[in-house]
Backbone and ligand atoms as CSV (ligand in chain L), in Angstrom:
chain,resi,resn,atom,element,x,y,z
A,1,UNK,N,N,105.155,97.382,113.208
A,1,UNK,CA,C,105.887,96.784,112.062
A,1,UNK,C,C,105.091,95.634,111.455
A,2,UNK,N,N,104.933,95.641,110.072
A,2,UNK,CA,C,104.100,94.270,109.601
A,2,UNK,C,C,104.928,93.154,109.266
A,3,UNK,N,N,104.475,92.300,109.869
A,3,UNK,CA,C,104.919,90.665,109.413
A,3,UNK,C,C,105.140,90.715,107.990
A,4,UNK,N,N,106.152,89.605,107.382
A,4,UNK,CA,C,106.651,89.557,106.304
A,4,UNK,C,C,105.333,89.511,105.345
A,5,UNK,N,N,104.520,88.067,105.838
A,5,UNK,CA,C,103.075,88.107,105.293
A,5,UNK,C,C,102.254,89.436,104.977
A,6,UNK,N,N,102.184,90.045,106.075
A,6,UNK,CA,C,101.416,91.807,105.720
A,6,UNK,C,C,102.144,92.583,104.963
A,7,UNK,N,N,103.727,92.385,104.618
A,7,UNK,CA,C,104.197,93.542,103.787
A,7,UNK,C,C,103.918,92.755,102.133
A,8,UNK,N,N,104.299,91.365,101.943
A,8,UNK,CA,C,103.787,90.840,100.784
A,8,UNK,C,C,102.380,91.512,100.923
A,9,UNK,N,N,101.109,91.666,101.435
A,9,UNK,CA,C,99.665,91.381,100.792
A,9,UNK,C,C,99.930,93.687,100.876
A,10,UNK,N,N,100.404,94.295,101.786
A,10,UNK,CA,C,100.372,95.703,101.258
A,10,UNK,C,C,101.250,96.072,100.061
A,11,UNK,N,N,102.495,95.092,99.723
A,11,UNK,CA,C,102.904,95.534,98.170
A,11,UNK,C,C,101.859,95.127,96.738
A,12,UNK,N,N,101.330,94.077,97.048
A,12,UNK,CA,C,100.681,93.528,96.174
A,12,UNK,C,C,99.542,94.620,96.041
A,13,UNK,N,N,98.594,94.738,96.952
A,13,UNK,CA,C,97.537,95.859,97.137
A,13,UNK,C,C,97.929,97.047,96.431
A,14,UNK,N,N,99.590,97.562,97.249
A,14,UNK,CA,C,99.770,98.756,96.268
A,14,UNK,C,C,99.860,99.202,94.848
A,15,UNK,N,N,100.258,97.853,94.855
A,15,UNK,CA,C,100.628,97.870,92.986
A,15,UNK,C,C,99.331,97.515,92.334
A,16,UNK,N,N,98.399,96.761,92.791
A,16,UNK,CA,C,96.431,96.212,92.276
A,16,UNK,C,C,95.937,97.923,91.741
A,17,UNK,N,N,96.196,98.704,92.894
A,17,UNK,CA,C,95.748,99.798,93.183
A,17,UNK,C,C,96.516,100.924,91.777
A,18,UNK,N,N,97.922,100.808,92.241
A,18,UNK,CA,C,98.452,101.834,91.283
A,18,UNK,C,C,98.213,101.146,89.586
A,19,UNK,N,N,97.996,99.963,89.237
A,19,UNK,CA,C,97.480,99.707,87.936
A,19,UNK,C,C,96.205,99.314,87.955
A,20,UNK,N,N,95.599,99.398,88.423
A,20,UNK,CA,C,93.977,99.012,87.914
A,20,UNK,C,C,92.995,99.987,88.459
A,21,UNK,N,N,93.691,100.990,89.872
A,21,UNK,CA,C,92.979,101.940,90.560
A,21,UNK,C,C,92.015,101.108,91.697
A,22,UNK,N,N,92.167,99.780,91.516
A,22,UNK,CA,C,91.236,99.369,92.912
A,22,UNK,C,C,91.912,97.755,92.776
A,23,UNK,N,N,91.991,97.417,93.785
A,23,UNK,CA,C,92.283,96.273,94.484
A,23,UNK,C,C,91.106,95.077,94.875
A,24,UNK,N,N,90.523,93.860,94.057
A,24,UNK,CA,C,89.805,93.129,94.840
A,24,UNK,C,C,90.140,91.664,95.821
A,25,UNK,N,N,89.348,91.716,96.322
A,25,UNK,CA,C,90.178,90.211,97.162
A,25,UNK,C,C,90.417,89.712,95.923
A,26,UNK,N,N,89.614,88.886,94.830
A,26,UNK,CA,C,89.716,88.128,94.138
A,26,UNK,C,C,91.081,88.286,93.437
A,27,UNK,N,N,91.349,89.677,93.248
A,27,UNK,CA,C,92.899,90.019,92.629
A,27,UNK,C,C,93.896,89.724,93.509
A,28,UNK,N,N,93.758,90.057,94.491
A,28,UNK,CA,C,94.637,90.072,95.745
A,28,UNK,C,C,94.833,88.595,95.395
A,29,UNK,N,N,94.198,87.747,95.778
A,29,UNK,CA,C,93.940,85.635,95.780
A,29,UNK,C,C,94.910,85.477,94.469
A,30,UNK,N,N,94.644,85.867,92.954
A,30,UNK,CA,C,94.608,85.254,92.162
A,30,UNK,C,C,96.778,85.944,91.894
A,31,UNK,N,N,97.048,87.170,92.538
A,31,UNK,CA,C,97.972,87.569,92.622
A,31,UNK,C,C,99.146,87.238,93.312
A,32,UNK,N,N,98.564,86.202,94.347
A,32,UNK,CA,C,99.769,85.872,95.772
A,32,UNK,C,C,99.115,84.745,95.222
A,33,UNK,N,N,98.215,83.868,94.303
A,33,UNK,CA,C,98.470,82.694,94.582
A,33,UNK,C,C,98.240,81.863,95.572
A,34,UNK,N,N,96.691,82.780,96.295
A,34,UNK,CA,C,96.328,82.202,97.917
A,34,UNK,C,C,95.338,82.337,97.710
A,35,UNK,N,N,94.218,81.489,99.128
A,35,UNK,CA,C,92.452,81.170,98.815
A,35,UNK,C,C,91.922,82.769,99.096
A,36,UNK,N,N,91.354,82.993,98.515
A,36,UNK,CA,C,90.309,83.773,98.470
A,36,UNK,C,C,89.962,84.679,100.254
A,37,UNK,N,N,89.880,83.215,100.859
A,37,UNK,CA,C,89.560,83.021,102.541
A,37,UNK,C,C,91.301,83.597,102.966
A,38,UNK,N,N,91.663,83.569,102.964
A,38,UNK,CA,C,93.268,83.722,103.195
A,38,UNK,C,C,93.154,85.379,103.160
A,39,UNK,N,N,92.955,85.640,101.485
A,39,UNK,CA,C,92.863,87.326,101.700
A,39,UNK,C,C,92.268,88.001,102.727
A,40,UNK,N,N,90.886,87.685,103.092
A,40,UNK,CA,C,89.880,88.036,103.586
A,40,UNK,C,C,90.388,88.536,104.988
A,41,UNK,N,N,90.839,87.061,105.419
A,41,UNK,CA,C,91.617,86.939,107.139
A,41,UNK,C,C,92.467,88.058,106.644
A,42,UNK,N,N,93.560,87.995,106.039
A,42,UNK,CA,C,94.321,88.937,105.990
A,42,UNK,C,C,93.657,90.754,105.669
A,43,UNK,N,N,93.204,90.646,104.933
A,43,UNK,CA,C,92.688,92.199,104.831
A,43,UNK,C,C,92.273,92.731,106.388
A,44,UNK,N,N,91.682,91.748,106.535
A,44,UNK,CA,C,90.690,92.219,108.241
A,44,UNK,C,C,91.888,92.473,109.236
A,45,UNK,N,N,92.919,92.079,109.101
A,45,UNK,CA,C,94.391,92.130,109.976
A,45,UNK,C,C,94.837,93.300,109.776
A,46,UNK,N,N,94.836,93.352,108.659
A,46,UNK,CA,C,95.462,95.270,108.134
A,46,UNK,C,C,94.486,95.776,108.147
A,47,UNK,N,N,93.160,96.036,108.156
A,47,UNK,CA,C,92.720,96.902,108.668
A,47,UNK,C,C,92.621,96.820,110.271
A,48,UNK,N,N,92.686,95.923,110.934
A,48,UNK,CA,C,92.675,96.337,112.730
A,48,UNK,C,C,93.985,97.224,112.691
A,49,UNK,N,N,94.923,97.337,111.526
A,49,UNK,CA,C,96.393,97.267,112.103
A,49,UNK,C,C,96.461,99.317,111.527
A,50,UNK,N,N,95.244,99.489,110.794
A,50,UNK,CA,C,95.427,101.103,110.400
A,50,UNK,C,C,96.103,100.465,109.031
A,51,UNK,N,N,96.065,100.000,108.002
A,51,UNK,CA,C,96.582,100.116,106.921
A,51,UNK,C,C,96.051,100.346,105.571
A,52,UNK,N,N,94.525,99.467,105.801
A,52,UNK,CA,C,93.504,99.647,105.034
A,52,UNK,C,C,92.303,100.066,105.748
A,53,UNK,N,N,91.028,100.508,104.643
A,53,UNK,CA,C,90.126,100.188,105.397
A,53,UNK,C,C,89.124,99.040,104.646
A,54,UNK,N,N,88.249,98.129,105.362
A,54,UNK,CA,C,88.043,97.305,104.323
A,54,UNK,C,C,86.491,97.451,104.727
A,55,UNK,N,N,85.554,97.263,103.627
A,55,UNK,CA,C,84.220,96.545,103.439
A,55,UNK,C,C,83.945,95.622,102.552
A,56,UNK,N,N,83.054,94.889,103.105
A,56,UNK,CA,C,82.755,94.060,102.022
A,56,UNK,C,C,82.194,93.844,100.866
A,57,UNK,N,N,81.322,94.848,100.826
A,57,UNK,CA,C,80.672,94.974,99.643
A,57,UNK,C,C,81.409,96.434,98.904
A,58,UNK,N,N,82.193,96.974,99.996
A,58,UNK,CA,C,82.761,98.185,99.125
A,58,UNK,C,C,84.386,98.116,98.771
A,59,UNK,N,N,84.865,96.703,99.064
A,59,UNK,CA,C,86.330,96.775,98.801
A,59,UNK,C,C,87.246,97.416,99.894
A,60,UNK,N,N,88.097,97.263,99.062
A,60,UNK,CA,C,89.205,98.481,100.449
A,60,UNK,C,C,89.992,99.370,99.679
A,61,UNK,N,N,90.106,100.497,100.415
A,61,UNK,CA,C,91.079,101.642,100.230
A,61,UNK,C,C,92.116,101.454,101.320
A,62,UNK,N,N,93.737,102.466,100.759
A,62,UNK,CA,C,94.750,102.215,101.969
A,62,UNK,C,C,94.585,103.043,102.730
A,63,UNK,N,N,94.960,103.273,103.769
A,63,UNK,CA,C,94.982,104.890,104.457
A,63,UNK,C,C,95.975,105.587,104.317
A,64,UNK,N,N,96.679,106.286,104.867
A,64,UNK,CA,C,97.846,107.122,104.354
A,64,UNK,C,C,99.198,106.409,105.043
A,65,UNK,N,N,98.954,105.339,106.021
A,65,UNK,CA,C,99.773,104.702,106.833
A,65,UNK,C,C,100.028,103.586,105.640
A,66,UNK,N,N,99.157,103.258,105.082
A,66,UNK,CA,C,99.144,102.114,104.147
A,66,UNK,C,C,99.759,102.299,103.115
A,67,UNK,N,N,99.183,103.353,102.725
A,67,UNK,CA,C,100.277,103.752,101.189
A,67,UNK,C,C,101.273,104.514,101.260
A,68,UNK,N,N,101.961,104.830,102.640
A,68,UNK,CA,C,103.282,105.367,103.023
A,68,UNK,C,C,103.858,103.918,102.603
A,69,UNK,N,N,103.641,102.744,103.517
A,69,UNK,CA,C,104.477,101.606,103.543
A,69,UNK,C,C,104.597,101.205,102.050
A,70,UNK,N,N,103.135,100.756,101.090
A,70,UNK,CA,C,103.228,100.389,100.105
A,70,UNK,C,C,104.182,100.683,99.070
A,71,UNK,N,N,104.215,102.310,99.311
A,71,UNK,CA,C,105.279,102.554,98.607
A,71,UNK,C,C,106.913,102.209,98.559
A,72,UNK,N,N,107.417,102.135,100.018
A,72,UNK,CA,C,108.423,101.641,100.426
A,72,UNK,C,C,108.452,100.399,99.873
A,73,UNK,N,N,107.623,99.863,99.940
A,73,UNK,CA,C,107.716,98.141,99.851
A,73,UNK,C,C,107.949,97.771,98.410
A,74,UNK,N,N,107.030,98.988,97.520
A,74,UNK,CA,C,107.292,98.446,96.006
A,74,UNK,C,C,108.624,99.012,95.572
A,75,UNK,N,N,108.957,100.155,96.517
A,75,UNK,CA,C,110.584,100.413,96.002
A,75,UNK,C,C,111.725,99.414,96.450
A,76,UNK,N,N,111.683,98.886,97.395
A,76,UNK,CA,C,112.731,98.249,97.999
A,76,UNK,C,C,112.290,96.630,97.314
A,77,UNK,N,N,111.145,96.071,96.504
A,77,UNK,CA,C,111.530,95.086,95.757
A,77,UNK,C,C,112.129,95.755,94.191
A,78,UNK,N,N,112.039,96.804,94.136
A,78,UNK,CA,C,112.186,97.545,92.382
A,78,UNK,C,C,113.989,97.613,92.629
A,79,UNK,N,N,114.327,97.871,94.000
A,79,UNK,CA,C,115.590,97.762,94.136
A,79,UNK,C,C,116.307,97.645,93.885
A,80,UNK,N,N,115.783,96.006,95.078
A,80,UNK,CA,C,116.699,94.542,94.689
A,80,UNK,C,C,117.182,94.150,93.321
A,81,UNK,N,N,115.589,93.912,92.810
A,81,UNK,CA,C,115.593,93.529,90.965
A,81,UNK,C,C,116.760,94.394,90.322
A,82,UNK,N,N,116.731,95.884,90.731
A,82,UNK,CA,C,117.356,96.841,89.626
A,82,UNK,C,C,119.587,96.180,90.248
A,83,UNK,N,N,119.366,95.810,91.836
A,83,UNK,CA,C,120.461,95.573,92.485
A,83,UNK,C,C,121.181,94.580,91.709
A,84,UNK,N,N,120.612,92.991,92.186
A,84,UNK,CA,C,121.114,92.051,91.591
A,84,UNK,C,C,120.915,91.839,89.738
A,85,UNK,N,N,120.233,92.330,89.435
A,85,UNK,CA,C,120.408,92.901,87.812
A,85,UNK,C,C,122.060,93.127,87.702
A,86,UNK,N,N,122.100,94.507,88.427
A,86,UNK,CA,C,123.482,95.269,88.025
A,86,UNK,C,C,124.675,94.535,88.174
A,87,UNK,N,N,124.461,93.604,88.801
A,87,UNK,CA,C,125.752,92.812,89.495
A,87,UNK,C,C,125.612,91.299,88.605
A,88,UNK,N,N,124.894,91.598,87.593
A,88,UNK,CA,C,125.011,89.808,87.076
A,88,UNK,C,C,124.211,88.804,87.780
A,89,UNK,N,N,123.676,89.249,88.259
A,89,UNK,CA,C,122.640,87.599,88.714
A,89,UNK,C,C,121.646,87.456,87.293
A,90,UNK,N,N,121.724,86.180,87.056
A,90,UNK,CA,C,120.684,85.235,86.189
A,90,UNK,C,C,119.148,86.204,86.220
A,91,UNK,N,N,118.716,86.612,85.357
A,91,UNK,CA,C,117.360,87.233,85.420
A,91,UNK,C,C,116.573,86.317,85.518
A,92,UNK,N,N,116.230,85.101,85.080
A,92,UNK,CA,C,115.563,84.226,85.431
A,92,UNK,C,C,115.596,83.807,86.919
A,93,UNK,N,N,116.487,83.712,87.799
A,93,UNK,CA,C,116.218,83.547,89.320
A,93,UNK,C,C,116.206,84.949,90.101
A,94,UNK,N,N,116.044,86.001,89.845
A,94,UNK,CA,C,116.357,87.422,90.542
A,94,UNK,C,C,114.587,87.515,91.114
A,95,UNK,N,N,113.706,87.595,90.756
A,95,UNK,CA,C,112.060,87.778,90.883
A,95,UNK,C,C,112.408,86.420,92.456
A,96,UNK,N,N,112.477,85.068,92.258
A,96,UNK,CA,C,112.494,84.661,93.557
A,96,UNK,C,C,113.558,84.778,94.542
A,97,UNK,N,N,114.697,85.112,94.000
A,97,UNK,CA,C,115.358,85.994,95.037
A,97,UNK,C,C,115.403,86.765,96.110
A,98,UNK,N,N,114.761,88.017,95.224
A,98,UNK,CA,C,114.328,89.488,95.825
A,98,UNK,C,C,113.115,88.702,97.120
A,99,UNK,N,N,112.077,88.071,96.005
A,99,UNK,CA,C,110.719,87.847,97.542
A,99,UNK,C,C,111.642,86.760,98.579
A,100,UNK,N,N,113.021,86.076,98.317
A,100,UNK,CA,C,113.137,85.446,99.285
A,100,UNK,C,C,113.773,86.291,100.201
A,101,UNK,N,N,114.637,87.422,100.122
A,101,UNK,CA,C,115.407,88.258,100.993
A,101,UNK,C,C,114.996,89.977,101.392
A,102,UNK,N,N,113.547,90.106,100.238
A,102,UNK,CA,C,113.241,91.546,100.808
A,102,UNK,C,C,112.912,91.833,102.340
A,103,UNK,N,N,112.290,90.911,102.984
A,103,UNK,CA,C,111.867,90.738,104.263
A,103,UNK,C,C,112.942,91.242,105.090
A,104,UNK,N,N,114.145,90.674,104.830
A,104,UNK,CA,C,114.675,90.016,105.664
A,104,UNK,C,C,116.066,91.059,105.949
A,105,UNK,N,N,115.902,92.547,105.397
A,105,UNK,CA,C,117.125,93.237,105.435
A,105,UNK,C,C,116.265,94.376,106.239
A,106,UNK,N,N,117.087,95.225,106.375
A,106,UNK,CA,C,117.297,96.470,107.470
A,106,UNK,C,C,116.557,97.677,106.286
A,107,UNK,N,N,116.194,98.544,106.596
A,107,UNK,CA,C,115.744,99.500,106.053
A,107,UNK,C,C,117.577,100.551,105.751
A,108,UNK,N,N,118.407,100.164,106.982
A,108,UNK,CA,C,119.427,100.872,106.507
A,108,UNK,C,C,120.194,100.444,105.692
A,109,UNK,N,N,120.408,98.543,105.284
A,109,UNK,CA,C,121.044,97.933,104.559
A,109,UNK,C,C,120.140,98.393,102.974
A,110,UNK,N,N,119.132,98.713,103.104
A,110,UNK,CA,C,118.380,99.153,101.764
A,110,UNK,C,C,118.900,99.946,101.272
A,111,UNK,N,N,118.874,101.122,102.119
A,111,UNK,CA,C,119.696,102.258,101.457
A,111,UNK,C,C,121.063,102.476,101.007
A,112,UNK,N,N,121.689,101.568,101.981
A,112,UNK,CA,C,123.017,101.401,101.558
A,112,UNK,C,C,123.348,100.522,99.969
A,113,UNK,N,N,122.150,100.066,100.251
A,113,UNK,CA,C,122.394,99.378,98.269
A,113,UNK,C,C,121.900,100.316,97.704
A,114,UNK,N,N,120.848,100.866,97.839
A,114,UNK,CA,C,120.743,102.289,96.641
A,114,UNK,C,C,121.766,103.025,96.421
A,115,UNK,N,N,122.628,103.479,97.414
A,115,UNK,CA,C,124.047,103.892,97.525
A,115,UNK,C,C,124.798,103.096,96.069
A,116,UNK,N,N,124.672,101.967,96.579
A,116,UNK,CA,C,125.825,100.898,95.440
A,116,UNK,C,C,125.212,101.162,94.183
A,117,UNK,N,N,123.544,100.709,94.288
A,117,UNK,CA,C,123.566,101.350,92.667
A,117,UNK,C,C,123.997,102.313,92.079
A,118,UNK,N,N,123.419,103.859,92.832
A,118,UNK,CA,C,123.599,104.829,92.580
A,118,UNK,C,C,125.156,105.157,91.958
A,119,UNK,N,N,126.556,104.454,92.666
A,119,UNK,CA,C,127.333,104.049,92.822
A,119,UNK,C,C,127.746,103.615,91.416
A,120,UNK,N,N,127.388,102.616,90.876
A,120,UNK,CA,C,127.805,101.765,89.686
A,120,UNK,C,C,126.360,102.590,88.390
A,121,UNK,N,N,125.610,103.127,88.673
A,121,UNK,CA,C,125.005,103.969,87.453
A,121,UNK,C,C,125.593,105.172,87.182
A,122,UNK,N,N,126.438,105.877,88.062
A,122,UNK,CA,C,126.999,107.210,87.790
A,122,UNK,C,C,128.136,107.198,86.896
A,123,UNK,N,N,128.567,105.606,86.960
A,123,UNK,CA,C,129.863,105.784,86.061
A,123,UNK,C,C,130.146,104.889,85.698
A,124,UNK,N,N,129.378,104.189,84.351
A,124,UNK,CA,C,129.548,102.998,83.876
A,124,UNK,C,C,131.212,102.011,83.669
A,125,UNK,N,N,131.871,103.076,84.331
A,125,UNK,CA,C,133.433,102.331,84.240
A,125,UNK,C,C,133.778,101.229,85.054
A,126,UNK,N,N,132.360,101.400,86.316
A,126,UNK,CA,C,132.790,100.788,87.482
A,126,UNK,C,C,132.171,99.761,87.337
A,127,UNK,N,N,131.225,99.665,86.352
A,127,UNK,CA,C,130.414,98.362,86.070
A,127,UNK,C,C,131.422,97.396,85.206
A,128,UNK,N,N,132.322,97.964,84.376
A,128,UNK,CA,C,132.957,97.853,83.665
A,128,UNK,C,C,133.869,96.602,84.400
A,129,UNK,N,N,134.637,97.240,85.312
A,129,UNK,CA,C,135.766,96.512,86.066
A,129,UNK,C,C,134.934,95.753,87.019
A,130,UNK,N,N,134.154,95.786,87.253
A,130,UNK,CA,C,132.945,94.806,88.161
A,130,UNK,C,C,133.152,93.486,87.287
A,131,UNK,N,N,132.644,93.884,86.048
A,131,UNK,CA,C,132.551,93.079,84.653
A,131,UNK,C,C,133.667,91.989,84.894
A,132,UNK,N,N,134.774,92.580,84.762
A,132,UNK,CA,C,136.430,92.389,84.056
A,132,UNK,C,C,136.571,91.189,85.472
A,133,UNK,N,N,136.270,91.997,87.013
A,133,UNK,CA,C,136.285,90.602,87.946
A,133,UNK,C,C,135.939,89.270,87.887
A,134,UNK,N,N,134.357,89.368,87.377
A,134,UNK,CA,C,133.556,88.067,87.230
A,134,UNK,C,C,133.991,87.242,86.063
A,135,UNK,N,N,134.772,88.480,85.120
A,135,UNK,CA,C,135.233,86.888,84.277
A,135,UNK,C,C,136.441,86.382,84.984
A,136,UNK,N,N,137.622,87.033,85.221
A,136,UNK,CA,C,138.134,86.381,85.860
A,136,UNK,C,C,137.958,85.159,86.803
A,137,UNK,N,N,137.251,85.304,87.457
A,137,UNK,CA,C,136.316,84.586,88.289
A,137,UNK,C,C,135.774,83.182,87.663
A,138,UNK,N,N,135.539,83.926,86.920
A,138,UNK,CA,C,134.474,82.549,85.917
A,138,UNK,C,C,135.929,81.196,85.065
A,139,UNK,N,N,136.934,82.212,85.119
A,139,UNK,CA,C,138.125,81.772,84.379
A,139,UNK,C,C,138.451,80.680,85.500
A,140,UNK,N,N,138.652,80.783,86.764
A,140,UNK,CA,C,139.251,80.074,87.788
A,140,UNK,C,C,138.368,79.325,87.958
A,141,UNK,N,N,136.903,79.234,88.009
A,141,UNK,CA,C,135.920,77.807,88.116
A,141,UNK,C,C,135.752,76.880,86.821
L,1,MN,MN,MN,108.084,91.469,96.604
């Protein structure tokens, strides 16, 4: 299982990768907002760990272990975003949200919110009366 740290630097990788077709440290650094040296240590971690493989002068590719997870990882933050979206959270705080609680849930609590979306997109009525709660709500504060 990767540390919260390794699933941040394999979503980031995945997504370097799926828009630009290659991933460099320097992107990786300038993307998380960390030294350069930071990536480095880290790349060399996922690759002891089977996720990437890395060289230095040739970059890194994922392996199939790597871009199994990556993918998971960029769905279950596309989620959240699409989750707390649906339910009214502030779009301006939802992006640090999601990275503060993706870590931190169950792979089965994941699915069970895809459920809820799935749930409230099939039948916009239910978003509706979702709606009709929160003002209420908003009426009593
Ligand atoms: Mn994230």
């Amino acid at each position: 299982m990767p540390t919260p740290s390794m699933e941040d630097y394999l979503e980031r990788i995945y997504l370097l990768i799926e828009e630009k077709g290659y991933a460099r440290v320097s992107d990786i650094a300038e993307a998380l907002e960390v030294h350069p040296s930071s990536v480095t240590k880290m790349v060399q971690k996922l690759d002891k760990s089977d996720y990437l493989v890395y060289e230095r002068y040739r970059g890194l590719i994922l392996t199939a272990k790597g871009k199994k997870i990556g993918k998971r990882l960029v769905y279950r933050h596309e989620l959240l975003e699409d989750f707390l979206k649906l339910i009214g959270v502030n779009e301006q705080v939802i992006y640090q949200d999601v990275e503060g609680i993706e870590h931190h849930l169950s792979w089965d609590a994941i699915d069970r919110i895809g459920d809820l979306v799935q749930f409230f997109q099939e039948d916009k009525e239910r978003l509706v009366q979702l709606q009709e709660i929160q003002k209420k709500n908003e009426e009593v504060n």
